[in-house]
N, C-alpha and C positions, 0 to 999 in steps of 0.2 A: 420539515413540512414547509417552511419559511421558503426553503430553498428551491423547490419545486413552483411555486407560488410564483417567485423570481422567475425561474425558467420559461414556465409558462407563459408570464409579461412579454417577457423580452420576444416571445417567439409571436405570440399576436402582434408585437410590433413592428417587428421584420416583413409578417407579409404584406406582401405589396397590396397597396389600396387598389382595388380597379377604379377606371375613366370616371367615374361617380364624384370623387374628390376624398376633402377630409370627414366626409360624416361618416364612412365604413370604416375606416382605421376604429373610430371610436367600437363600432360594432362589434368587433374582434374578441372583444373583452367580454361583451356579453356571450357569446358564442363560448366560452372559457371558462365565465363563473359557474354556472350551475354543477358539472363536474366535482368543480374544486370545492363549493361547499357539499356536496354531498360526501367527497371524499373526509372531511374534515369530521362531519355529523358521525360516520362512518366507525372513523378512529376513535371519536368520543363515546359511543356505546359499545366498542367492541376493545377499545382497551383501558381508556382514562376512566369509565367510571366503576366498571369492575376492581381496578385497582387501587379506586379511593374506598369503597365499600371493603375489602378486606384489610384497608392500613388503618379503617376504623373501628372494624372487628379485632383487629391486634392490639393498635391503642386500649379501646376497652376493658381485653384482656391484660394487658401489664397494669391496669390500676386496679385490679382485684386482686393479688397474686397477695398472701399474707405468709404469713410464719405458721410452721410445720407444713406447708403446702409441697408435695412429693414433685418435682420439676423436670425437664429434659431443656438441656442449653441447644444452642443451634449446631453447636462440636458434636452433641450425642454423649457430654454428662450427662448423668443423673444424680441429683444432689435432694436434699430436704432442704427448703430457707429457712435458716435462721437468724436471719434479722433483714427487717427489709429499710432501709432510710424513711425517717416521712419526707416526703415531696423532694427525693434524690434519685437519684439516678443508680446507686450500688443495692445489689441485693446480694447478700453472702447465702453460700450455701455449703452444705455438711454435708459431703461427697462420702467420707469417710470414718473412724471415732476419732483420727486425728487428723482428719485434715478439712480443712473449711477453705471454700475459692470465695474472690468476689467478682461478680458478673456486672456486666453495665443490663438494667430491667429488659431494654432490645433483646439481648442475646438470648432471652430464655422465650423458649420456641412452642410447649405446651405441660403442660402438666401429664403427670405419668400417672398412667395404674395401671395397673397386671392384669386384669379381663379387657382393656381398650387396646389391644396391641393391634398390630395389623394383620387381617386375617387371612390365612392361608390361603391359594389359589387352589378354586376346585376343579377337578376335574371334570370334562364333562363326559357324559356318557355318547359312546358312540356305537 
């Protein structure tokens, strides 16, 4: 974004000032901003705050996540927790009767249960 920003300058400064002097050079710039904040406001509702509202939504979720909670990793384990750190970052889970992983809290993607699957695609009638 920065770079464009750059681009932009550089190119309002290039063009030639007409017979008028130096107070159109300055003008140039006005001619330029309104674009470029709009472009900026643009990006900021259409991608930065969408993507702080679901890294908050995640947050959220990983501080709720307790022992015997039924899990899915971001790989597509499916484990039980059985132990969760307090205020760490490892949560172990019982993939298996013998085998236990440890995950860093990130990795684990939603909680699983057998009616929330993903639902089949229906057909439509034609």
């Amino acid at each position: 974004m920065g770079s464009l920003v750059a681009r932009l300058w550089v190119l309002a400064q290039a063009t030639p000032a007409p017979a008028g002097g130096d107070a159109a050079s300055g003008a140039n710039y006005w001619v330029l901003a309104p674009p470029v904040v709009m472009m900026i406001v643009f990006f900021y509702f259409l991608v930065f705050l969408p993507q702080k509202k679901e890294r908050q939504k995640q947050d959220s979720f990983h501080k709720t996540l307790k022992k015997n909670d039924r899990v899915v990793t971001i790989g597509g384990v499916v484990g039980t927790i059985v132990n969760v750190e307090p205020e760490g970052k490892l949560i172990t889970l019982k993939v298996d009767d013998n085998t236990r992983m440890s995950f860093l809290r990130e990795a684990i993607q939603r909680k699983y249960s057998e009616g929330n699957e993903a639902p089949a695609l229906k057909e439509t009638p034609k």
